[in-house]
C-alpha positions in Angstrom: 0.0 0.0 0.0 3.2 2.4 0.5 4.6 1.7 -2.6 1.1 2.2 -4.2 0.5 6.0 -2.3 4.4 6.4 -3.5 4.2 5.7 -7.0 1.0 7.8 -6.8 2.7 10.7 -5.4 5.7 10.2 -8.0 2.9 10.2 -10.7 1.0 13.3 -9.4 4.2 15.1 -8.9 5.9 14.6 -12.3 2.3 15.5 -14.0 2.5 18.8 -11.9 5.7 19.7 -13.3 5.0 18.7 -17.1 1.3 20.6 -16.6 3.4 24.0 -17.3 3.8 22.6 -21.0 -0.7 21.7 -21.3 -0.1 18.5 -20.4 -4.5 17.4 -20.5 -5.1 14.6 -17.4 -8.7 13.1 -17.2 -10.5 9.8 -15.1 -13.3 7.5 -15.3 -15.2 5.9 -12.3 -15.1 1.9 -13.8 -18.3 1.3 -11.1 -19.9 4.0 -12.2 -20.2 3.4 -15.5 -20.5 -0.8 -14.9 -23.9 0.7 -12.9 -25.1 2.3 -15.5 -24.9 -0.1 -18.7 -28.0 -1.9 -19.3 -26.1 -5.1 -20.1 -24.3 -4.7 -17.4 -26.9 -4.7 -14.8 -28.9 -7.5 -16.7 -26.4 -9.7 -16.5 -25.1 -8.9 -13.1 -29.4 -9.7 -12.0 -28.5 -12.8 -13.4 -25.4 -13.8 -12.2 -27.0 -12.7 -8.6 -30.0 -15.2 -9.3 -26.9 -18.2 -9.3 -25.6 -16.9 -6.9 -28.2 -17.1 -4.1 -29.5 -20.5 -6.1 -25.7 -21.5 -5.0 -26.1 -20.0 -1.5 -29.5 -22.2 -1.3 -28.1 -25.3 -2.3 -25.2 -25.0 0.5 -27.1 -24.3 3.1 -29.5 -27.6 1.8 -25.9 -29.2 2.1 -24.9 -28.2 5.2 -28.0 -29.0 7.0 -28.1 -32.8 5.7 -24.7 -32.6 7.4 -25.7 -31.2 10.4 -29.0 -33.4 10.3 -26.9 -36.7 9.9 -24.2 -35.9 12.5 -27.8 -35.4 14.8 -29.3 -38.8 14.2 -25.9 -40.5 14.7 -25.4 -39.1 18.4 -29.3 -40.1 18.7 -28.6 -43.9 17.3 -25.0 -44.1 18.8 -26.3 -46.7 21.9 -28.4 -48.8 19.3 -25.3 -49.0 16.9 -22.1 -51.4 16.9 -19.2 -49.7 16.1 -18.8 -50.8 12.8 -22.0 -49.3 11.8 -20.7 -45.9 13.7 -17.7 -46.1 11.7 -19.3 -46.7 8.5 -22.1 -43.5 9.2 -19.2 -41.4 10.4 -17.6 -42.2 6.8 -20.9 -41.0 5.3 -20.7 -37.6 7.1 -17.4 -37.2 6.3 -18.0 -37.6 1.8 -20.7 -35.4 2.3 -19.4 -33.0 4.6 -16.1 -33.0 1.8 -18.2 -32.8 -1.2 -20.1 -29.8 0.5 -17.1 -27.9 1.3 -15.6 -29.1 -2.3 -18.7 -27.4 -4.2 -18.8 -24.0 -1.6 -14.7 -23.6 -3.3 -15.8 -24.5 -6.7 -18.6 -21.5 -6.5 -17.1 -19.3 -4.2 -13.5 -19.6 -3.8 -10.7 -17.7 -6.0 -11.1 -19.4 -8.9 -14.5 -20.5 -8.3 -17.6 -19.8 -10.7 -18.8 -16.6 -9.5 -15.1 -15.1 -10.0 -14.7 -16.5 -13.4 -18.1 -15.4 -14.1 -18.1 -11.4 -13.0 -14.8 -11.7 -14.8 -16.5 -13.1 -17.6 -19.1 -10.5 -17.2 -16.6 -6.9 -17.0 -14.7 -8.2 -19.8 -17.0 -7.0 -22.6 -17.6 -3.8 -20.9 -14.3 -2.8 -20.2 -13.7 -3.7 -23.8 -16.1 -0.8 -24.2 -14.6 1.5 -21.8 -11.5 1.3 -23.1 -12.3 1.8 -26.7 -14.5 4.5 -25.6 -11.4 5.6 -23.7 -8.8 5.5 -26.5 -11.3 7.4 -28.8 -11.5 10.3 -26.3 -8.3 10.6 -25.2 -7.5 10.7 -29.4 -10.5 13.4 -30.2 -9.9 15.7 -27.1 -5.9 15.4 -26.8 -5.6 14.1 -23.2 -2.2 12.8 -22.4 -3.9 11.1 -19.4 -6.6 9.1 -18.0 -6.7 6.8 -15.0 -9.4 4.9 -13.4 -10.9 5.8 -9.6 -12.1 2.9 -8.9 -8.7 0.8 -9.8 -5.9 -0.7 -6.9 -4.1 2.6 -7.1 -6.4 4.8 -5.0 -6.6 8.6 -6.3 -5.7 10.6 -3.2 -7.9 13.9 -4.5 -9.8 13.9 -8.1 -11.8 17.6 -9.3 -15.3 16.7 -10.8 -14.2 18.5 -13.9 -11.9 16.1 -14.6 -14.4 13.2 -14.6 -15.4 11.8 -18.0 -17.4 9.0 -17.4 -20.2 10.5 -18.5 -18.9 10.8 -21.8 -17.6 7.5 -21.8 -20.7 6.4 -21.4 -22.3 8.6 -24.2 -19.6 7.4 -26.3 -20.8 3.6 -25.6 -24.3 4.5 -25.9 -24.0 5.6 -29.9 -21.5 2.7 -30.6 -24.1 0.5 -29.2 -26.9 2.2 -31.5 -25.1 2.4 -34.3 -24.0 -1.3 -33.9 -28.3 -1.6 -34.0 -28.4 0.0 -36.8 -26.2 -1.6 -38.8 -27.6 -5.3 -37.5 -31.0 -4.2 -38.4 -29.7 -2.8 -41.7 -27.8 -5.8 -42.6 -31.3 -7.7 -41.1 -33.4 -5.9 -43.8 -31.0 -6.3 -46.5 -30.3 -10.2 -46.5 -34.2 -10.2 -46.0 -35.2 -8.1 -49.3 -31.9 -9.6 -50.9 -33.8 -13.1 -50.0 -36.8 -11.9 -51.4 -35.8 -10.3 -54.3 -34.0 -12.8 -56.0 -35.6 -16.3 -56.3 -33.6 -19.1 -55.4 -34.2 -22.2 -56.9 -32.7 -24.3 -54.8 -34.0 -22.6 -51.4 -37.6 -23.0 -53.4 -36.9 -26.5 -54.0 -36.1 -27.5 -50.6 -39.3 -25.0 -49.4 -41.7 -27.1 -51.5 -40.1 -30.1 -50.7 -40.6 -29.5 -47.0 -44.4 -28.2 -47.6 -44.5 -31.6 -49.6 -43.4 -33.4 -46.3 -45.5 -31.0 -43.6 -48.6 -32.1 -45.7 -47.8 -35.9 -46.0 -47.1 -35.3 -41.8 -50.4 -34.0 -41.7 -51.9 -37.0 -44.1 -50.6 -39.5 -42.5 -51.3 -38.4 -38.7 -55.3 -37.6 -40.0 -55.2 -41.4 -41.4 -53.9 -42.9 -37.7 -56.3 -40.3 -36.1 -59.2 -42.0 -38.5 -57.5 -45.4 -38.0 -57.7 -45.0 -34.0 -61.2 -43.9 -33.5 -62.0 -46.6 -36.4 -60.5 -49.4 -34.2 -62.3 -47.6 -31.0 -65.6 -48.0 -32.4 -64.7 -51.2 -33.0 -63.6 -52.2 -29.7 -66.2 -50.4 -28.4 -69.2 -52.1 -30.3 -67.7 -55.5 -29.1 -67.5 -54.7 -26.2 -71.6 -53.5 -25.8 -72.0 -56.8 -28.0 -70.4 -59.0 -25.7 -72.3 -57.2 -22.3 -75.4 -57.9 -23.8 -74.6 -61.6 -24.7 -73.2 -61.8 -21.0 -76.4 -59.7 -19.8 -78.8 -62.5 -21.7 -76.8 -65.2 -20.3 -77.7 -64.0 -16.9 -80.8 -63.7 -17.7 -81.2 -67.4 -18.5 -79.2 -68.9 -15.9 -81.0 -66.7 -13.7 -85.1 -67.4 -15.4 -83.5 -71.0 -15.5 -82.7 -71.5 -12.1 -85.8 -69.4 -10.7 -88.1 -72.5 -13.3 -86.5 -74.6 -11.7 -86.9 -73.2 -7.9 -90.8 -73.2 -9.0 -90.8 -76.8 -10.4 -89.2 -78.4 -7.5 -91.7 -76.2 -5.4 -94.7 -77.6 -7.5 -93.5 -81.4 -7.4 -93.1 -81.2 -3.1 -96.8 -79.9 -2.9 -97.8 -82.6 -5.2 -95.8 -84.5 -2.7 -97.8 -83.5 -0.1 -100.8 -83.9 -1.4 -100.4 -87.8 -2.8 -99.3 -88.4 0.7 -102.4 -86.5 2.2 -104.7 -88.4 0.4 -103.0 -92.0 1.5 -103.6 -91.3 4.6 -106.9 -90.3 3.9 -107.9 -94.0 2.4 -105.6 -95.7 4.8 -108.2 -94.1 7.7 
């Protein structure tokens, strides 16, 4: 940090000494400008999203952990100590594998470095073309960042041009829309314009094959409800037959119920009228 305040100071005082001779010193706020990209921020919500969906997921980790390590004091006076060992042996993968995965999100070469990384780079792609274009326009000799390692012990307001930094990477980013939706319109009439036989070829053939597609699925649609109706009208065919057998067994067996009934009053009667004549 001395060195860093030195250097500064060395910088400062040599730029103090040339400024006799118009020497033009300017300087950007990086985080201001990062804050105030659209891109920027839209990714950086996003980023944020995985972030707490990481955050989630560790803590989900961490309490299985915590949960197991809970049961096993519980269980330890049921258990033998081979079944200790081997739960203890469980706790300990998962308790590894959770502290492996918090390092591979969140330690110094984890995801959500390489990712913000990942994310800045374009930007300060921007910046610095933005930068360089400035400095060449407007003749400054100088511009340093605020927000870099190398802290600025005093900065004037005037000096600031983030603003126009950002103004610069507002038209570059509109004029990089126009061009796209130029380019957009002009392969699209090109396209239009000027028939293609080959591209017409391969369009018909694939309206030829969409309206085969179509055919064929109509003809197993017709086919399906065709064997439906079929299935169905055996099936009502085959309750009725099993209805009608009922039917019969059951007019059968009630014929029979009444003939047996008939023949043991006849019964009783021919046995009546014995005794009758016997008397």
């Amino acid at each position: 940090m001395k060195t860093k305040v030195l250097l500064l100071l060395l910088t400062f005082f040599a730029l103090s000494v040339q400024a006799q001779r118009g020497v033009r010193i300017g300087y950007i706020d990086m985080e201001y400008i990062l804050e105030n990209v659209p891109e920027y921020q839209e990714a950086n919500e996003q980023l944020n999203a995985k972030v707490q969906k990481w955050k989630i997921e560790i803590e989900q980790k961490k309490s299985k952990v915590e949960q197991m390590k809970k049961d096993l004091n519980a269980e330890k006076v049921l258990l033998t100590k081979e079944l200790i060992q081997e739960k203890e042996e469980d706790i300990e993968i998962l308790e590894k594998e959770m502290l492996k995965y918090q390092q591979d999100r969140f330690g110094p070469e984890g995801d959500l470095v390489i990712q913000r990384r990942l994310l800045v780079q374009p930007i300060q792609d921007q910046v610095f073309n933005a930068v360089r274009e400035i400095a060449s326009g407007r003749k400054y000799d100088f511009i340093f960042d605020k927000s870099a390692d190398v802290v600025m012990l005093y900065s004037d307001k005037k000096y600031d041009i983030s603003e126009l930094v950002l103004r610069r990477i507002n038209v570059v980013r509109k004029q990089d829309e126009r061009k796209a939706r130029s380019k957009a319109a002009s392969e699209k009439d090109k396209f239009e314009a000027v028939p293609n036989p080959e591209v017409e070829a391969r369009q018909k053939a694939a309206d030829e094959r969409r309206d085969q597609k179509a055919k064929d699925l109509e003809a197993r649609r017709q086919q399906k409800l065709k064997e439906r109706e079929e299935l169905k009208k055996a099936y009502e065919e085959r309750r009725k037959k099993l209805l009608a057998e009922r039917e019969a067994r059951k007019k059968a067996a009630q014929e029979a119920r009444e003939k047996k009934k008939k023949e043991k009053e006849n019964k009783e009667k021919e046995n009546g009228s014995e005794k009758k004549n016997d008397n």
